[in-house]
KEVEXLO-309978 format. One line per 3 residues: number of its first residue (from 1); for each residue y negated, z negated, x negated of C-alpha. Coordinates in Angstrom, 1 decimal, padded with zeros to 4 digits, always signed. Layout:
# residues N
NUM	Y/Z/X | ...
# end
This chain:
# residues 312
1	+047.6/-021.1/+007.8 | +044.5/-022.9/+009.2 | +045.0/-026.3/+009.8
4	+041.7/-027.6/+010.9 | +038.7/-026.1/+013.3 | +035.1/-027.2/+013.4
7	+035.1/-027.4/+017.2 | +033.7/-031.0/+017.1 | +030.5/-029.7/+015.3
10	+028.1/-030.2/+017.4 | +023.9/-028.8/+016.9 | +021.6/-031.6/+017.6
13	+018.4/-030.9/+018.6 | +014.8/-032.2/+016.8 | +015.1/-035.4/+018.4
16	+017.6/-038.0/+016.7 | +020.4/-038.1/+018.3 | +020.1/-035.5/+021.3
19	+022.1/-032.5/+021.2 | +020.7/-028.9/+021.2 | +020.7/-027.5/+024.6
22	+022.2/-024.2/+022.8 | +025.3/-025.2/+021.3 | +027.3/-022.3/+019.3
25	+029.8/-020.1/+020.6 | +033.6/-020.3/+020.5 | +035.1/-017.8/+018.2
28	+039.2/-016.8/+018.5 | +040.6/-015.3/+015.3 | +043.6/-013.4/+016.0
31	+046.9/-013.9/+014.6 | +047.0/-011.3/+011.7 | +050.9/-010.8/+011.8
34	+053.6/-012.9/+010.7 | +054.0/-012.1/+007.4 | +050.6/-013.2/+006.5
37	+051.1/-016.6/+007.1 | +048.0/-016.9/+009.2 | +047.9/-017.6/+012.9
40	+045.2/-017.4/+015.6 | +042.6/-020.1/+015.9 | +039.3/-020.9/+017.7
43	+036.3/-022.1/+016.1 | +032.6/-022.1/+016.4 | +030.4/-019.6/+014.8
46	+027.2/-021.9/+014.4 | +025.3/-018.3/+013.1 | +025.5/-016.0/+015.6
49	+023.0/-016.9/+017.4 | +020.3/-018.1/+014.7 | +017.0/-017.4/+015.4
52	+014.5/-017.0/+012.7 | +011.7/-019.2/+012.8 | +008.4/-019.4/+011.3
55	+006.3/-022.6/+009.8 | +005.1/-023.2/+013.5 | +007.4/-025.0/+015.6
58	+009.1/-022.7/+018.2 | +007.2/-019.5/+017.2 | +010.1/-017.1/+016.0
61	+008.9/-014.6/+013.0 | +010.8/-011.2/+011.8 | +013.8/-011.1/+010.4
64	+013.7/-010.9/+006.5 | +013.1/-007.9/+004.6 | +015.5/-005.9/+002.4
67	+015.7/-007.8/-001.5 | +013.7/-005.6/-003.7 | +013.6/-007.1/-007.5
70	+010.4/-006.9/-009.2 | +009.6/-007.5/-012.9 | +007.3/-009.5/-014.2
73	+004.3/-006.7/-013.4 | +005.4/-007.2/-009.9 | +006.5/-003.4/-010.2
76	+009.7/-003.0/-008.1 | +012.6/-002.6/-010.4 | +015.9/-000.4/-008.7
79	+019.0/-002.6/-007.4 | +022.2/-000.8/-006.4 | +024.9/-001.9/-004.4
82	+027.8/-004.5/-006.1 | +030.7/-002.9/-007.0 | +033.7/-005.1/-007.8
85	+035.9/-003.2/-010.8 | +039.2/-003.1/-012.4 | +040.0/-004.9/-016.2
88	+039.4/-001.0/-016.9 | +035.9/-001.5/-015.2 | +037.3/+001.3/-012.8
91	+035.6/+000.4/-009.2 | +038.3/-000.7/-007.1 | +037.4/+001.0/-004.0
94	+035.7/+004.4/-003.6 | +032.4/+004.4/-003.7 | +029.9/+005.8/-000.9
97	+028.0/+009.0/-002.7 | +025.2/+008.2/-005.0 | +021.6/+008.0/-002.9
100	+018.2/+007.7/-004.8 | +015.8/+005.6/-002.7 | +013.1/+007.1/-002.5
103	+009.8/+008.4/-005.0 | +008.8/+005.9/-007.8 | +005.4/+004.4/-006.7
106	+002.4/+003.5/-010.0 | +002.0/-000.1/-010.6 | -001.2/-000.7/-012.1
109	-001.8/-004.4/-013.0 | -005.1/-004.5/-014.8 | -006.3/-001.1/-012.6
112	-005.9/+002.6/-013.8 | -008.0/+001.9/-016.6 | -007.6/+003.5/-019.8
115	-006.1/+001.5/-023.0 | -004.2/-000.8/-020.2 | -000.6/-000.8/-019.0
118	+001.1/+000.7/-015.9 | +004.7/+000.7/-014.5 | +007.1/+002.3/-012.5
121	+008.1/+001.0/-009.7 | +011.6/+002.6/-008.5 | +012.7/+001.2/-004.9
124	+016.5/+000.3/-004.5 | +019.3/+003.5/-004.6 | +022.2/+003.0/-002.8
127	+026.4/+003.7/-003.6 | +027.2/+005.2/-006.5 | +030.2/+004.5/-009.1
130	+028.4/+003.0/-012.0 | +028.0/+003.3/-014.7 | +024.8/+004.4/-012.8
133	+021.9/+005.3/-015.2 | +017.9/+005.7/-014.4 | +015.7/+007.3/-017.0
136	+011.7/+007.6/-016.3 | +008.9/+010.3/-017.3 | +005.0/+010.3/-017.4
139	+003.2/+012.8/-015.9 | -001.0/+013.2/-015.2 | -002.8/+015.9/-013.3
142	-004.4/+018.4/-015.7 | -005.9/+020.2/-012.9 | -005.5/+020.1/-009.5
145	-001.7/+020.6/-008.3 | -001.0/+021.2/-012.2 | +000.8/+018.7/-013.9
148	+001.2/+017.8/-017.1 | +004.0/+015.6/-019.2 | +003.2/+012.9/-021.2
151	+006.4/+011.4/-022.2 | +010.0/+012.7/-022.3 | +012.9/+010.9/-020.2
154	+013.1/+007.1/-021.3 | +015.6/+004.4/-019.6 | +014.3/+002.6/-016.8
157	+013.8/-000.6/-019.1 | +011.1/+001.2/-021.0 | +008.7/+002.7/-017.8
160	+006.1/+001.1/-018.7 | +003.3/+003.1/-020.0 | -000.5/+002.5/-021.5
163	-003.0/+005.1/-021.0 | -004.5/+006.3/-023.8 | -008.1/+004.9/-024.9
166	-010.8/+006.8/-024.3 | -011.6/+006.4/-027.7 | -008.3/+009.3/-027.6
169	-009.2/+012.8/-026.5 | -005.8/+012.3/-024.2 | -007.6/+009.6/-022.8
172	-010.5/+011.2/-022.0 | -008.9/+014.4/-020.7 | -007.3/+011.6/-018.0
175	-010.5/+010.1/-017.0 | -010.3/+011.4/-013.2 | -006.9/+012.8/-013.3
178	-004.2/+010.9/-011.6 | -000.7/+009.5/-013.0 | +003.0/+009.8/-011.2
181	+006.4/+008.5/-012.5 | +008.6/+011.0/-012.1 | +012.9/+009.4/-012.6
184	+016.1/+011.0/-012.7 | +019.3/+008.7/-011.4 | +022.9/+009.6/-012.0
187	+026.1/+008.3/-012.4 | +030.1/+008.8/-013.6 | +030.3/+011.5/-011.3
190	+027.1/+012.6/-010.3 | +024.6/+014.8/-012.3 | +020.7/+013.5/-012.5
193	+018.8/+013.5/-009.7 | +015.3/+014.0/-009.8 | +012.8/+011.7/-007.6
196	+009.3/+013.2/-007.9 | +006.8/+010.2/-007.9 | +004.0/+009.0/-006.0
199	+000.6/+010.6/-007.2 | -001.7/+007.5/-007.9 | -005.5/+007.5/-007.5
202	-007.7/+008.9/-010.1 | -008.4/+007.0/-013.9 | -011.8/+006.6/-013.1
205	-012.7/+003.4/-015.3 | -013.0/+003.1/-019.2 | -011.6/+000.4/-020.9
208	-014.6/-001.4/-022.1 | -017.3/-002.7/-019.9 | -020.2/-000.8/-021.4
211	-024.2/-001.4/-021.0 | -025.5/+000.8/-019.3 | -029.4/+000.9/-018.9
214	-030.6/-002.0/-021.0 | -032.7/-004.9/-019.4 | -036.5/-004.9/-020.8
217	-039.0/-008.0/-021.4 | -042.5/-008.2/-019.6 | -045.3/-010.5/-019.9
220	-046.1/-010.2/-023.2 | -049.5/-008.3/-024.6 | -049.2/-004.7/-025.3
223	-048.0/-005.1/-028.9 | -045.2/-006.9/-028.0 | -046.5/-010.6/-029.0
226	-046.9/-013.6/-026.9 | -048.1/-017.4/-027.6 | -047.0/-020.5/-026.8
229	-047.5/-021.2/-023.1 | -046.7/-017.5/-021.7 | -043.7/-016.8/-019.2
232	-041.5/-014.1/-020.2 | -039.2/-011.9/-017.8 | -036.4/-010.0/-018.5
235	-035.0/-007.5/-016.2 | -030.8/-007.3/-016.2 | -028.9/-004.9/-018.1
238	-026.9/-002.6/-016.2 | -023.3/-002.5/-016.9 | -020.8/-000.1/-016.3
241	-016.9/+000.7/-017.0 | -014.1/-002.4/-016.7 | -012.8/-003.0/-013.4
244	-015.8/-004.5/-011.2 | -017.2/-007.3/-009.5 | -018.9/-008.3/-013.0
247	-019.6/-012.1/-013.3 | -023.0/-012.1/-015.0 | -025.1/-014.5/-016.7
250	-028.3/-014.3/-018.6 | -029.8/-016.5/-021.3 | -032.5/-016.0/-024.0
253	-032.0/-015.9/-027.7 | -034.2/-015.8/-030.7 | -034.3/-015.0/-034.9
256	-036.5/-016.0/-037.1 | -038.7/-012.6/-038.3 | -037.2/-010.6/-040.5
259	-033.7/-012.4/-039.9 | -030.5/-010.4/-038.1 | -028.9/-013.0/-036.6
262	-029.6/-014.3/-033.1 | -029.2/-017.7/-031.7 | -029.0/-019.1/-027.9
265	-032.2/-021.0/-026.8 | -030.6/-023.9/-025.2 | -030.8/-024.3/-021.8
268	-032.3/-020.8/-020.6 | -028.2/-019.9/-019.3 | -028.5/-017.7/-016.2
271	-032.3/-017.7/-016.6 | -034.1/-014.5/-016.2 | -038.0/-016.1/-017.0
274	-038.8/-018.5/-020.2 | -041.9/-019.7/-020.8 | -042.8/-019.7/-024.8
277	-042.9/-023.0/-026.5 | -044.9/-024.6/-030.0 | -041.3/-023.9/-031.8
280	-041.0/-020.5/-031.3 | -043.4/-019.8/-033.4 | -042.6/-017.9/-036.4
283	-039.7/-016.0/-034.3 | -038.8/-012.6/-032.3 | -037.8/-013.9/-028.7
286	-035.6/-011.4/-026.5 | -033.5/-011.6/-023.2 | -029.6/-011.4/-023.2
289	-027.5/-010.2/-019.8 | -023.4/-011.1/-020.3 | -020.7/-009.5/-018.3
292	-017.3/-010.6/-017.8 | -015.2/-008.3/-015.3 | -012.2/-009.0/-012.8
295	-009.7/-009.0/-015.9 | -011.4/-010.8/-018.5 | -013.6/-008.1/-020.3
298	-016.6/-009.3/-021.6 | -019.7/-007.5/-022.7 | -023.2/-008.8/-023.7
301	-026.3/-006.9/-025.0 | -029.9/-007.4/-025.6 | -032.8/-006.1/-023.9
304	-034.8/-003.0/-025.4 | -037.9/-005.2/-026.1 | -038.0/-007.9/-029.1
307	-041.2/-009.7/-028.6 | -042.8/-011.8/-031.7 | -044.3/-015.1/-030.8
310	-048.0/-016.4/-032.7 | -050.0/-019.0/-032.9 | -052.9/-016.9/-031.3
# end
């Protein structure tokens, strides 16, 4: 039996002290027969009229979306509904018919890039009498409307998948094809269902950020020597593959002739000219370009022309 009521709560307002002008509503709970124990009471429901509010003071926002649990990926990871069971982990109450909700979608971190990770990313299914079991399988696009498996059925804690390096001839053969995560759901009474995924966009990156056409050095005489005093200009290298923007930088770098191993000319970072100085005589002088893309992979190269510095 209740005993008590809130029905000297009272909502205050912003201001300290003042009451809200919209107080909650009265609430009667009817007696639920008398061998319950429990009698009718009135209350106040203090949520049923809650409005939703966003961070600007009296401008209300929409109501909250549906949980969906992502991994660490942020690839959406499949929830079903609780279901409280017996010490036989029988569920106590019959359970609404097993729904899949809805195609897997490709989660692609790092970009469909091959040699880097994806995921599947199932939505939420709903009723079901667990044990309730989700399995996962790879497929890419041969050819247009054909497609082709990659992996057999794996458990959903495994749908993670890295495309093969184009360094693989499966990797290449999925440079331009697209990917889809196909999964199957059942449970104690219900044979697998089948979701057919969501095809993604085409593998159209390699791994590696790769030069392209290579940068050249003018302003030196026709046999590729220069002297103290001359300004040198390199042109940039092109790069291609990664995942662009590319952050570039440029510097200079020289070797004493005959030598293989090239050193930074300090201070010439992001400089595309350099004027030849009294110590650089005696070594090969070239430009450098340097390319980091939007994940991290970095690429340098040289330019196509060495040039040899003398004293005349």
């Amino acid at each position: 039996m209740i005993s008590s009521t809130n029905l000297y709560y009272v909502r205050y307002s912003d201001t300290p002290g003042i009451p809200s002008a919209n107080q909650p509503q009265f609430e009667i709970v009817e007696a639920l027969g008398e061998d319950t124990g429990w009698t009718g009471v009135t209350y106040k429901i203090f949520s049923k009229d809650y409005i939703r509010y966003s961070m600007t003071p009296g401008i209300t926002t929409d109501a909250p979306e549906e949980y969906q649990r992502h991994g660490f990926n942020n690839e959406p990871l499949p929830v079903g509904d609780y279901v409280r069971h017996d010490e036989d982990n029988n569920a106590i109450a019959p359970q609404d018919p097993l729904v899949p909700g809805g195609p897997a979608i490709v989660v692609a971190p790092e970009d469909l890039v091959s040699g880097r990770m994806i995921y599947a990313g199932i939505p939420n299914y709903s009723g079901g009498t667990p044990a309730v079991e989700i399995e996962v399988k790879w497929l890419y696009e041969e050819n247009p409307g054909s497609w082709t498996e990659i992996t057999d059925w794996e458990d959903v804690s495994n749908s993670s998948f890295e495309i093969p390096s184009d360094e693989i001839q499966l990797g290449n053969d999925m440079l331009n094809s697209r990917m889809r995560a196909d999964y199957r759901i059942s449970d104690r009474n219900t044979a697998p269902i089948v979701t057919e995924g969501v095809p993604s966009s085409p593998v159209v990156r390699k791994l590696r950020v790769l030069p392209g056409t290579r940068g050249v050095v003018t302003g030196q005489r026709p046999d590729d020597t220069a002297t103290p005093g001359t300004l040198l200009v390199q042109t940039r290298t092109q790069f291609d593959g990664g995942s662009p923007p590319y952050d570039e930088t440029f510097n200079w770098q020289r070797r004493l002739v005959g030598s293989n191993q090239w050193r930074s000319i300090t201070g010439t970072v992001k400089d595309l000219e350099y004027t030849v100085t009294e110590e650089d005589i005696g070594y090969e002088i070239r430009g450098r370009s340097r390319a980091r893309d939007i994940h991290g992979y970095v690429k340098a190269s040289g330019t196509i022309t060495i040039v040899t510095i003398t004293e005349d």
